[in-house]
N, C-alpha and C positions, 0 to 999 in steps of 0.2 A: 918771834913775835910774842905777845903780849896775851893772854886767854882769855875767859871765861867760857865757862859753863852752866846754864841753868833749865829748866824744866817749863813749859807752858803747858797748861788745858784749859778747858772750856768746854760749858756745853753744846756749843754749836761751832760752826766755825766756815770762814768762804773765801778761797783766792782765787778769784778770779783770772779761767782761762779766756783772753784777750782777746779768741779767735775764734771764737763760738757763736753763734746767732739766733737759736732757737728757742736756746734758754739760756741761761747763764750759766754755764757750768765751773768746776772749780778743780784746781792741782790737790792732790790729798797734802800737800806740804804749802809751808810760805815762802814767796820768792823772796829772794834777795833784797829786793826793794821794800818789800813787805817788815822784813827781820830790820832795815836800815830805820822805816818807818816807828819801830817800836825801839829804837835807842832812842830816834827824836822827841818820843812823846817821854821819852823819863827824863831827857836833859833840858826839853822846854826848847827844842827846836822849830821853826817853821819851816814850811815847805822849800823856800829855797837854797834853805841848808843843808837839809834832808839831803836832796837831791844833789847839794855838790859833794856832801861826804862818801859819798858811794864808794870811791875808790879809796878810801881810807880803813875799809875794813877787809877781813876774809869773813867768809859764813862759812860753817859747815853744820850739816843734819843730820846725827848718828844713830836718831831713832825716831820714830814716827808710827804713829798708829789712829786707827778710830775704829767707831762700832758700825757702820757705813754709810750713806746716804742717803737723802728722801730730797726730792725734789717740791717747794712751797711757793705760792706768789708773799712776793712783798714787795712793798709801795716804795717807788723811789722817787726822787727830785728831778724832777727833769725840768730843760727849760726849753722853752714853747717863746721863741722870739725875744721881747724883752721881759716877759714873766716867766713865771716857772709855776708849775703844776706837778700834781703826787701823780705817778704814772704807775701801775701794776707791773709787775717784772717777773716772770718764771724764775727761780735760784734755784743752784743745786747744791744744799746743805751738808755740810759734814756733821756726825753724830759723836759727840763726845771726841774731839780730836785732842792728841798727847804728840810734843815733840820737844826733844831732846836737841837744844840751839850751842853751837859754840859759835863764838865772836871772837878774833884776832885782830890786832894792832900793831904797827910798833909804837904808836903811842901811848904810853905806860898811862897817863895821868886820865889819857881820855880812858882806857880800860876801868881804872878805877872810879872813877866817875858812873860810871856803868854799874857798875857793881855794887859803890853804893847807894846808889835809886832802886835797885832792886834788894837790896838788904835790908836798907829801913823802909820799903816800899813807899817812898820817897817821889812819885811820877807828877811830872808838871803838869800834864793829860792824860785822860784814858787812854788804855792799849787793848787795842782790839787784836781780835782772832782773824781780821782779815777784814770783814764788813764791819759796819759800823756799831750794830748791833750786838754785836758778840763779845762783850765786855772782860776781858780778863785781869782786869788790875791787881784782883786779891790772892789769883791762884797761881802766881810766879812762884815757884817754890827751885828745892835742891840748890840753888845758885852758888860757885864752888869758886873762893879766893883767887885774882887772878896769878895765873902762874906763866911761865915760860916755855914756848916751845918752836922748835926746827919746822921750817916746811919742809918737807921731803920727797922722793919719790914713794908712791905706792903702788899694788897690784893689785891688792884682794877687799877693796871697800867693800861696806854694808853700808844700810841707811840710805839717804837722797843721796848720788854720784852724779855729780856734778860737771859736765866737760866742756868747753870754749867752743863755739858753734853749732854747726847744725849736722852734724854725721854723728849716727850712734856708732859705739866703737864695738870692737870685737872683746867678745868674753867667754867665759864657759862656768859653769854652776862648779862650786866646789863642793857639793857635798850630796846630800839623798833626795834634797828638795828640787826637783824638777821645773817647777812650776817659773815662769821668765819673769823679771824683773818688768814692771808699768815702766813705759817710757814714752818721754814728753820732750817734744821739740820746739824750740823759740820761744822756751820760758824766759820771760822779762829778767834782766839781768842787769841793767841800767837804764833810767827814763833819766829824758829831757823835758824841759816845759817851753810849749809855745809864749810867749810873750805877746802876742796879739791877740792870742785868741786865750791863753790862761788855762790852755790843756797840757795835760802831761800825756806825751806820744815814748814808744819805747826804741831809745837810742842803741843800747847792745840787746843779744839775747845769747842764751844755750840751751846745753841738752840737759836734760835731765833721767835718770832713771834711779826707779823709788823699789827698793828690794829690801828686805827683811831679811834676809843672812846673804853672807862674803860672796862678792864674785870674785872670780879670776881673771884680768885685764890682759888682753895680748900687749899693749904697750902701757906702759906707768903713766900716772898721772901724779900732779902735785897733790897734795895732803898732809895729814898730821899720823903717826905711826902708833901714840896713846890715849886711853887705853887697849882701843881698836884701830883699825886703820877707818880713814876717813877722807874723803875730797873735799878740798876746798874751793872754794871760788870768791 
């Protein structure tokens, strides 16, 4: 497949987890839909392009970080029948978020196309952090020539691990760090949009789990094997 590599931050950041109620809470990482959403806004796609390219890509997340969270009200749009009204909303913020995105293809031209909207920072629309407010247009950096590379089998990912449904797999720490990998299930993985009603509902999901050094995987999963190992989805 087809590469890139590039770097996002910001100073704030929100992906909303789906299934929450009391507040809005959020994945430390962006889904899948989320990463789809910010090639649409560099190539000048609408929404229901966005939404059918989905399976035209791999993602993977080989590093991820932030300084933590604080939970803020901020006013949303809601709609109230045939108007809409600013509604208060609990969010739970992330503080300085950093992550390190790979995008795959075999479509060579669309990669470069990607690559360069983010080289001459070139975006038909703003790209957000997630919500709408968290603008990161200027701070896309490191973004690395696309190149070539194998999916493969792997064992020992870091970073977002990424796996196809809803059972966390079996693993073990490979090293001193004790501490368990954050894990998240029926992370949005493909949305669909209703046509009558003009809502986007979530067509696939998976698993997630977000760890900061290698685990050890009892069964392999697909990925990429450089520089580190990594899952893709």
């Amino acid at each position: 497949m087809w590469v890139i590599r590039f770097q996002i931050q910001a100073p704030f950041g929100h992906f909303r987890i789906p299934y929450t109620t009391i507040y809005k809470q959020t994945y430390p990482f962006p889904t899948k839909p989320a990463i789809i959403g910010i090639i649409g806004a560099i190539l000048g796609w609408d929404e229901d392009t966005v939404l059918g390219k989905t399976k035209e890509f791999k993602i993977a997340l080989p590093q991820w970080q932030n300084d933590g969270r604080f939970i803020e009200y901020a006013y949303i749009l809601a709609r109230k029948g045939k108007s809409s009204e600013l509604r208060p909303e609990r969010f739970e913020i992330l503080v300085r978020p950093s992550f390190e995105i790979i995008i795959a293809s075999e479509n060579k031209e669309l990669i470069e196309l990607v690559f360069l909207g983010i080289q001459n920072r070139d975006f038909t629309f703003p790209i957000y952090m997630g919500k709408n407010e968290f603008v990161i247009t200027e701070i896309i950096s490191r973004c690395e020539k696309p190149y070539e590379e194998d999916i493969s089998k792997v064992t020992q990912p870091s970073g977002i691990v990424f796996f196809p449904g809803v059972k966390i797999p079996s693993f073990s720490p490979t090293g001193s760090d004790l501490r368990p990998p954050q894990a998240f299930i029926g992370v949005p993985l493909e949305l669909t949009k209703s046509k009558a009603k003009n809502i986007r509902r979530i067509r696939k999901i998976c698993t997630a789990l977000a760890t900061k050094v290698p685990i050890k995987l009892t069964e392999p999963i697909d990925g990429f094997k450089t520089p580190c190992e990594v899952a893709i989805i």
